[in-house]
C-alpha positions as CSV (number, residue, x, y, z in Angstrom):
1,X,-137.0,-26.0,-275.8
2,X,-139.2,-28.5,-274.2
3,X,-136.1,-31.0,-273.4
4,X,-134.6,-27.8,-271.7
5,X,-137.7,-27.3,-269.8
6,X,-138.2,-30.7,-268.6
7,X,-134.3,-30.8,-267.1
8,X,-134.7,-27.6,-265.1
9,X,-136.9,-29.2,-262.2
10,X,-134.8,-32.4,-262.1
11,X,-131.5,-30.7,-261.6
12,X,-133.3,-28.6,-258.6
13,X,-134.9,-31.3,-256.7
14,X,-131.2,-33.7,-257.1
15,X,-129.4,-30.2,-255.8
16,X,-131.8,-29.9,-252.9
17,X,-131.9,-34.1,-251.8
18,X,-128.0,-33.2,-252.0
19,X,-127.9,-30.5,-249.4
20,X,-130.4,-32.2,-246.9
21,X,-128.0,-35.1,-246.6
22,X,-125.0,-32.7,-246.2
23,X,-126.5,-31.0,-243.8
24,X,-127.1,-34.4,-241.6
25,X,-123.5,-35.8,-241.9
26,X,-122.4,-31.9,-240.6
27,X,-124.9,-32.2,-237.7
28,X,-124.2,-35.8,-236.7
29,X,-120.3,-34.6,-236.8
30,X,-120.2,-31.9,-234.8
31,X,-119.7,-32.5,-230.8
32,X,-122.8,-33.5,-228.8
33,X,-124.7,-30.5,-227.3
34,X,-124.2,-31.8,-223.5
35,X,-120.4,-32.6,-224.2
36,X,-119.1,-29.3,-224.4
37,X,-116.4,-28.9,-226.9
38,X,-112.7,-29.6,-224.9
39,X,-114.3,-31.2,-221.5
40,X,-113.4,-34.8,-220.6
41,X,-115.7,-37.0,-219.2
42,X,-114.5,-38.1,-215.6
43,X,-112.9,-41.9,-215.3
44,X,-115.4,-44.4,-214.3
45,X,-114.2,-46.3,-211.3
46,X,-115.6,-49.3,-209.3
47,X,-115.3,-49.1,-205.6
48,X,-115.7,-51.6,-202.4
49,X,-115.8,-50.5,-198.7
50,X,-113.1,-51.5,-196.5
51,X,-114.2,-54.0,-193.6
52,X,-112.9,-55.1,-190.6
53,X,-112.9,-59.3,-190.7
54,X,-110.9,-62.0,-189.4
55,X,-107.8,-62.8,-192.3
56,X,-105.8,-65.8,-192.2
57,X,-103.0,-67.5,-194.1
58,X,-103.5,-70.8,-195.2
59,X,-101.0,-73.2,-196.6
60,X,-102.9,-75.9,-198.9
61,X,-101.4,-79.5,-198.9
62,X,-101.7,-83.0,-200.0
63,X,-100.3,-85.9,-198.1
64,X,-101.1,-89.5,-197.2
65,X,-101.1,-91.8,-193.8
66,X,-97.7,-93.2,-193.1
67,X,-96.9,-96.0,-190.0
68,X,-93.4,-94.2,-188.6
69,X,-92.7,-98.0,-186.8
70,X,-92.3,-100.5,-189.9
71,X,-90.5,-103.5,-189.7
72,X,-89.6,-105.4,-193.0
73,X,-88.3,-108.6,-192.1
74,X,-85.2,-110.2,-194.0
75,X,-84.1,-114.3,-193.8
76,X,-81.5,-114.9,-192.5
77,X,-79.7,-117.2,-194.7
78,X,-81.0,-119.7,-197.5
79,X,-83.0,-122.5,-197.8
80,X,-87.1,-123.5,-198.2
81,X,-90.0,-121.3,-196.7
82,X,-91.9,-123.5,-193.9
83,X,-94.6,-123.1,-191.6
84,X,-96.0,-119.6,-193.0
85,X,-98.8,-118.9,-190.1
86,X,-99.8,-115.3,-190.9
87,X,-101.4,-113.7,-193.6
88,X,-102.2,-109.8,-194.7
89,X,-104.1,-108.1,-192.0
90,X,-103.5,-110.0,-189.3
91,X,-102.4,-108.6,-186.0
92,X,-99.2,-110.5,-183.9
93,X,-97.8,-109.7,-181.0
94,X,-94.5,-109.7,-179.9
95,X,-93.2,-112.9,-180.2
96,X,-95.4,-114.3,-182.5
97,X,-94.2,-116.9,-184.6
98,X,-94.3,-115.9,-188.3
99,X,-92.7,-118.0,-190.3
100,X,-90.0,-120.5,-190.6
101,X,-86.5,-121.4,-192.9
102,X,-85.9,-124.7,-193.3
103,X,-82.6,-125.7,-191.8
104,X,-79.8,-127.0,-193.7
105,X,-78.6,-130.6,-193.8
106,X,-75.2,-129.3,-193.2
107,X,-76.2,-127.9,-190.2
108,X,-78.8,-130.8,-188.9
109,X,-75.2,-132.7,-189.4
110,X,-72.8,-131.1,-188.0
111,X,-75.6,-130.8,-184.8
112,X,-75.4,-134.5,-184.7
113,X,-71.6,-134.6,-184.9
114,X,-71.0,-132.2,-182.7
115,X,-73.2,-134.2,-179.9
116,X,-71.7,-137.0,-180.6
117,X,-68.1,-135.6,-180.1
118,X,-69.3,-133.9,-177.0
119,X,-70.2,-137.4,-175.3
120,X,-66.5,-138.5,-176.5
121,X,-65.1,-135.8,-174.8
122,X,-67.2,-136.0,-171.4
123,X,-66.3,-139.7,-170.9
124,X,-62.7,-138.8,-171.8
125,X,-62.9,-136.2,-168.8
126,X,-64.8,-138.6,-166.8
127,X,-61.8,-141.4,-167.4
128,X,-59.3,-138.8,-166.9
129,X,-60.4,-137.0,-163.4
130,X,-60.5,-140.9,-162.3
131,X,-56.8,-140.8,-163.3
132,X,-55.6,-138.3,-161.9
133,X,-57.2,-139.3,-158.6
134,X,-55.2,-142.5,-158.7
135,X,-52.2,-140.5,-160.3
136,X,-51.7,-142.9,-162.7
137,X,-51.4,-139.7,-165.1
138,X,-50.4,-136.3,-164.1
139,X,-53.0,-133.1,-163.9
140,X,-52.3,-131.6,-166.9
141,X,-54.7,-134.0,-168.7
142,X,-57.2,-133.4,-166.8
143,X,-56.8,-129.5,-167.4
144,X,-56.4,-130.6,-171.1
145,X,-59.6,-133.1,-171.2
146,X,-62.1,-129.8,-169.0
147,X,-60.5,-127.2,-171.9
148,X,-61.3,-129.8,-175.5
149,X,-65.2,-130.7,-173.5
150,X,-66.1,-126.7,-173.4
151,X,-64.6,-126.0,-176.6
152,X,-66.9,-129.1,-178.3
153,X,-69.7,-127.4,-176.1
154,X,-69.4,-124.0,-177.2
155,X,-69.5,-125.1,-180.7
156,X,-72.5,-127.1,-180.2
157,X,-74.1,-124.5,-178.9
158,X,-73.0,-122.0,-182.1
159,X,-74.6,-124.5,-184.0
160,X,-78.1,-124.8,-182.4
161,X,-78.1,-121.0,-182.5
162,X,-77.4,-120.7,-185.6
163,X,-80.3,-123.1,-186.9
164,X,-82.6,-121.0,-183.9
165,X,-82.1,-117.8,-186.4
166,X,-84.2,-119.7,-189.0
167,X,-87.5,-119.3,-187.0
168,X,-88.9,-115.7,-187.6
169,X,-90.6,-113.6,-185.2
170,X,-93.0,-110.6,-184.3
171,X,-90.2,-108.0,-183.2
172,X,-93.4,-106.0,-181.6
173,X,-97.0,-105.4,-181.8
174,X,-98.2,-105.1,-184.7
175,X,-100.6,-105.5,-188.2
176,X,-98.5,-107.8,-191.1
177,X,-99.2,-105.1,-194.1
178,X,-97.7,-107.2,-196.5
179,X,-96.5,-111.4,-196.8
180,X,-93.7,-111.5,-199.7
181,X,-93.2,-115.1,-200.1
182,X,-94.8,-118.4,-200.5
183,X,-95.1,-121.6,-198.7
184,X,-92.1,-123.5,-199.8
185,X,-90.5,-120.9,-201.8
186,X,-87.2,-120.6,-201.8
187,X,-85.4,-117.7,-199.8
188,X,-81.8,-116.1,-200.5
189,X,-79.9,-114.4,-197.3
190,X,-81.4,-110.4,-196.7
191,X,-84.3,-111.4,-199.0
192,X,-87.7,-109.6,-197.8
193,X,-89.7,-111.8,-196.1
194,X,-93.2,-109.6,-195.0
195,X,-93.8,-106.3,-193.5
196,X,-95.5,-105.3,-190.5
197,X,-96.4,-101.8,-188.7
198,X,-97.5,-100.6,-185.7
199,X,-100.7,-98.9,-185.7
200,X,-100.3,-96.9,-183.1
201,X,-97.9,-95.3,-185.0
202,X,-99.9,-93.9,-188.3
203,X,-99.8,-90.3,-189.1
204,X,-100.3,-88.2,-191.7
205,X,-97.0,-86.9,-193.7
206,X,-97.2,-84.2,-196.1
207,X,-94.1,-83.1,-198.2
208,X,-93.9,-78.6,-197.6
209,X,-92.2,-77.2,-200.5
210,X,-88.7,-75.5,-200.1
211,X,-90.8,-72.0,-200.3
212,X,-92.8,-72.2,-197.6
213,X,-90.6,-74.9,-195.4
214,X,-89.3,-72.0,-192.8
215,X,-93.0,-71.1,-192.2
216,X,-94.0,-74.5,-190.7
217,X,-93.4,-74.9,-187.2
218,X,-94.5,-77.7,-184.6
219,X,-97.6,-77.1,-182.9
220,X,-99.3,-75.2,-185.8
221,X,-102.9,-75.9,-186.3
222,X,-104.1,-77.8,-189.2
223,X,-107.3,-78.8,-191.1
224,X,-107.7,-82.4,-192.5
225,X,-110.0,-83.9,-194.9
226,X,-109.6,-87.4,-195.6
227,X,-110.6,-89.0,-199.1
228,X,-111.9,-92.2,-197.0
229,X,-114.4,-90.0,-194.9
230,X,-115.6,-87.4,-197.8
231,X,-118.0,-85.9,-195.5
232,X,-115.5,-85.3,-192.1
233,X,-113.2,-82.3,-191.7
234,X,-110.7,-83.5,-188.6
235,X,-108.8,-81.0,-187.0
236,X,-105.2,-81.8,-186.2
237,X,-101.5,-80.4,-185.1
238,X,-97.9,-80.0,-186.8
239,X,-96.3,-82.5,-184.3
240,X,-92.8,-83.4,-185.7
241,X,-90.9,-81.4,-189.0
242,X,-88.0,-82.8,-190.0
243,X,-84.8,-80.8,-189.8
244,X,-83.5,-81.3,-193.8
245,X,-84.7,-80.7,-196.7
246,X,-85.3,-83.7,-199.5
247,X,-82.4,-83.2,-201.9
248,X,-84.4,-85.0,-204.7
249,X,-88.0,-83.5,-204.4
250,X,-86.5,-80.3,-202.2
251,X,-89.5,-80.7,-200.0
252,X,-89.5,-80.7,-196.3
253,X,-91.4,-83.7,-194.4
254,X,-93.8,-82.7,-191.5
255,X,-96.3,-85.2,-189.5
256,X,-99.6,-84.4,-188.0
257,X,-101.4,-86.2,-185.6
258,X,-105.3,-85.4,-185.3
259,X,-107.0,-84.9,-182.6
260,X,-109.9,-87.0,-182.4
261,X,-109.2,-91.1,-182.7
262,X,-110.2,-92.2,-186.4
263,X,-109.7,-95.6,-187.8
264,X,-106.9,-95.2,-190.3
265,X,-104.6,-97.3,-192.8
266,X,-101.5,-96.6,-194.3
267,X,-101.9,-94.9,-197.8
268,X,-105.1,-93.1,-197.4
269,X,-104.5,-89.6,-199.1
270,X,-105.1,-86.2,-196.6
271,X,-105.7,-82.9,-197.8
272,X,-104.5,-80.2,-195.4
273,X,-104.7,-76.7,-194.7
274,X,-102.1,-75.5,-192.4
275,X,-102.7,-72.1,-190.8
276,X,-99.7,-70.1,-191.1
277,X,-100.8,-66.7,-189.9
278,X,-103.8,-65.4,-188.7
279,X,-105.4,-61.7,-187.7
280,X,-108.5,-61.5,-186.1
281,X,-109.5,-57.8,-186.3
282,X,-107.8,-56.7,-189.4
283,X,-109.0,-53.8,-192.2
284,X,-109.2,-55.8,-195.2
285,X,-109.4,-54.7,-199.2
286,X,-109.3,-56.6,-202.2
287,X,-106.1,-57.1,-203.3
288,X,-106.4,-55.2,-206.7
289,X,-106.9,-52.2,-205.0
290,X,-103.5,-52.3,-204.2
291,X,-101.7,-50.2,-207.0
292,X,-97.3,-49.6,-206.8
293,X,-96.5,-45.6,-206.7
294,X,-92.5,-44.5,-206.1
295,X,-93.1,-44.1,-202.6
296,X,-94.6,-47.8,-202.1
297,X,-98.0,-49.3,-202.3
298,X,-101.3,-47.3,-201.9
299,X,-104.7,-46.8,-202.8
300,X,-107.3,-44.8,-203.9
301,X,-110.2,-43.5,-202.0
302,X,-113.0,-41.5,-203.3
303,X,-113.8,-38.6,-200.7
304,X,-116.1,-36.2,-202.3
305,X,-116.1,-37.5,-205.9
306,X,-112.4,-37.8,-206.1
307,X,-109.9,-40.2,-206.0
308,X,-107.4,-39.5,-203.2
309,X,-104.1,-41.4,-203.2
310,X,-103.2,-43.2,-199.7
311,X,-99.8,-44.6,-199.1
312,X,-100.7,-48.0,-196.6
313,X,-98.8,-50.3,-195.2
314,X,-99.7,-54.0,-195.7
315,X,-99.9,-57.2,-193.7
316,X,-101.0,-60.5,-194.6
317,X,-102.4,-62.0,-197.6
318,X,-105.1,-64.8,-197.8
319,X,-106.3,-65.6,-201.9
320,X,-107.6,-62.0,-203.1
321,X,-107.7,-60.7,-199.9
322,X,-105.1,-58.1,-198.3
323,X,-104.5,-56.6,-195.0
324,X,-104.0,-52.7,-194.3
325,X,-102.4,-52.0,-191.1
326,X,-101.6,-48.2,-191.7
327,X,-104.1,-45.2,-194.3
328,X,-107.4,-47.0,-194.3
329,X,-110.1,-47.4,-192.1
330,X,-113.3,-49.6,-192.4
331,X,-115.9,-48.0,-194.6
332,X,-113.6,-46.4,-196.8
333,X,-114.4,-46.4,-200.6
334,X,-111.7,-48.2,-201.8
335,X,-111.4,-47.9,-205.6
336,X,-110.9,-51.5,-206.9
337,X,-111.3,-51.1,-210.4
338,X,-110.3,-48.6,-212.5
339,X,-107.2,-47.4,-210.9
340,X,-104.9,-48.0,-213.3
341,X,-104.1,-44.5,-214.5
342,X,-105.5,-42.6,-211.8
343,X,-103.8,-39.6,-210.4
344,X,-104.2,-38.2,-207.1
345,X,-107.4,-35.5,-206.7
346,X,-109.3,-36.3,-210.3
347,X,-112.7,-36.3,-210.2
348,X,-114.3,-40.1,-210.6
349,X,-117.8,-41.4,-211.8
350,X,-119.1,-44.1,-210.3
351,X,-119.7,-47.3,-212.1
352,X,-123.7,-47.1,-212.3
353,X,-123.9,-43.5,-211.9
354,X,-126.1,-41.8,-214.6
355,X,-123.7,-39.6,-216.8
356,X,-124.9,-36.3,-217.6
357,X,-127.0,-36.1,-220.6
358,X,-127.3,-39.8,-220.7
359,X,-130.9,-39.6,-220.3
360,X,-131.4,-39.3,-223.7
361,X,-129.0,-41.4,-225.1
362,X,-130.8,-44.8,-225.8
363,X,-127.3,-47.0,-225.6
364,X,-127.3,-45.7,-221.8
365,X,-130.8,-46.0,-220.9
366,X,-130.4,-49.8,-220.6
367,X,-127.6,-49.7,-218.0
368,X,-129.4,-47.0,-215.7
369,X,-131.8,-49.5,-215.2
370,X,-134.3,-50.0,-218.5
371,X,-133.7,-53.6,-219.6
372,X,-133.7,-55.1,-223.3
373,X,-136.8,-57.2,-224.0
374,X,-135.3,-60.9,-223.6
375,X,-135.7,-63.3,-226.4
376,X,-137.1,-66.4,-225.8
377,X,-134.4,-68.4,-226.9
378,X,-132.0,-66.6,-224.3
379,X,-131.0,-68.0,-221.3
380,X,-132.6,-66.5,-218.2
């Protein structure tokens, strides 16, 4: 009877702990007293003001500095390099002897035969005009001795132009970029003998891809920043585009020439922005405000705590940056976040708005502006 006595009590207080914790998981179940049962919170939405502000379109390239006069010289026929008198970096005018071939013996030879028959042929006319005059031999030898002296003559002088050609010269102005050959090296005909350019020539060239080659014209402006002068940004122009396309690379080459005079060299990289477009008083918006609809592009804008949907009409686009020409104007609330699944008159919280009844929830407390103690381990 005692055992029986002593269970009672235990069962009761194990039956009671039971229905405390059953009624705590019903309580924390049931729908929170501010969120009426069935009502949806609004969407939380993120929005940015329209603003008027200057919008261009800028086309970002690379290119380097590029003499468009360059000469590479060529010998004209074999033999031994002599009398090299320039060297990398030196500047020649026209004229200026460069270098030399060595002539041929064959050709020093038949120089010296050739003079030698020439004499022959003078005195031969000499003894033949003397002949004639005392008509001990009729004219026609005299016609015959004029024709054999100017054909000896013009052969002669074949010759000494031909050994001339060896001697090569400055065709113009210029800086000798590069010296491909030796003293006393052997040359082969057409083999490169230096290169020159004419720095009053260098521009910068920049290859435009096949995309965007209809948009560059002549005359467009252009910002340059050289590698060599880190710290510069030179302003230039699109002075010459060329009228194909690269079938290789299917680029499109364009020059610019800068404005101001800087001391350049060929091969120094450029990179350029080319301004394509530009609007100086345009109504701007981020670009993910933009959202596609059947009837074309819109946005949203919140006009008394709703999201109202406004077809636009857009212009130009510069990064994340967009032009409306038609359904906004400046200081707009443009909805750029958030717009996803929007439809057209639903009521819209604000991102940092305080929710109803979040004043006692301790999760929202910290966004509505009660910051977490910071450990000291945490970046600041």
């Amino acid at each position: 009877m005692k055992k029986r006595t002593v269970l009672i009590p235990l069962v009761v207080a194990a039956l009671a702990v039971a229905a405390v914790l059953l009624i705590r998981s019903s309580a924390s179940s049931r729908p929170e007293a501010s969120q009426p049962s069935g009502q949806q919170r609004p969407p939380t939405v993120r929005t940015q003001p329209a603003v008027r502000e200057a919008l261009s379109v800028v086309l970002e390239l690379t290119g380097s500095v590029e003499p468009y006069r360059l000469a590479r010289l060529a010998g004209p026929a074999e033999g031994p390099v002599t009398d090299l008198r320039v060297r990398e970096g030196d500047r020649v005018r026209t004229g200026d002897p460069l270098l030399s071939i060595g002539r041929r013996t064959g050709v020093d030879a038949l120089i010296v035969s050739l003079q030698e028959e020439l004499k022959k042929e003078q005195d031969n006319l000499r003894r033949t005009r003397q002949l004639v005059v005392r008509e001990a031999v009729p004219a026609e030898q005299l016609d015959q001795a004029t024709v054999a002296v100017e054909r000896v003559r013009a052969q002669l002088v074949q010759a000494e132009e031909r050994a001339q050609d060896y001697a090569i010269a400055a065709p113009w102005n210029g800086v000798v970029s590069h010296v491909l050959v030796k003293e006393g090296e052997f040359v082969a005909p057409r083999m490169p003998l230096l290169e020159m350019y004419d720095p009053s020539s260098l521009v910068i060239q920049a290859a435009v891809p096949e995309r965007h080659a209809a948009e560059v014209r002549r005359g467009m402006r252009v910002e340059v920043r050289l590698d060599a002068y880190p710290t510069e940004t030179m302003s230039g122009r699109i002075d010459r585009v060329y009228p194909y396309l690269d079938l290789a690379s299917r680029t499109r080459t364009m020059e610019i020439a800068l404005d101001e005079s800087v001391d350049l060299l060929p091969g120094m990289f450029a990179r350029l922005r080319v301004l394509l477009e530009t609007a100086d008083e345009a109504v701007v918006v981020p670009l993910e405000a933009i959202v596609a609809t059947p009837g074309g592009k819109a946005v949203y804008v919140v006009e008394e705590g709703k999201a109202v949907r406004r077809p636009v009409q857009t212009g130009i686009e510069d990064g994340n940056r967009i032009q409306i020409v038609a359904g906004v104007r400046p200081g707009d609330q443009i909805i750029v976040a958030g717009n996803e699944n929007l439809r057209d008159g639903v009521a819209v919280s604000l991102s940092g708005e305080k929710k109803a009844g979040d004043a006692h929830n301790p999760d929202t407390a910290s966004h509505s502006g009660q910051q977490k103690p910071q450990r000291q381990d945490e970046p600041r």
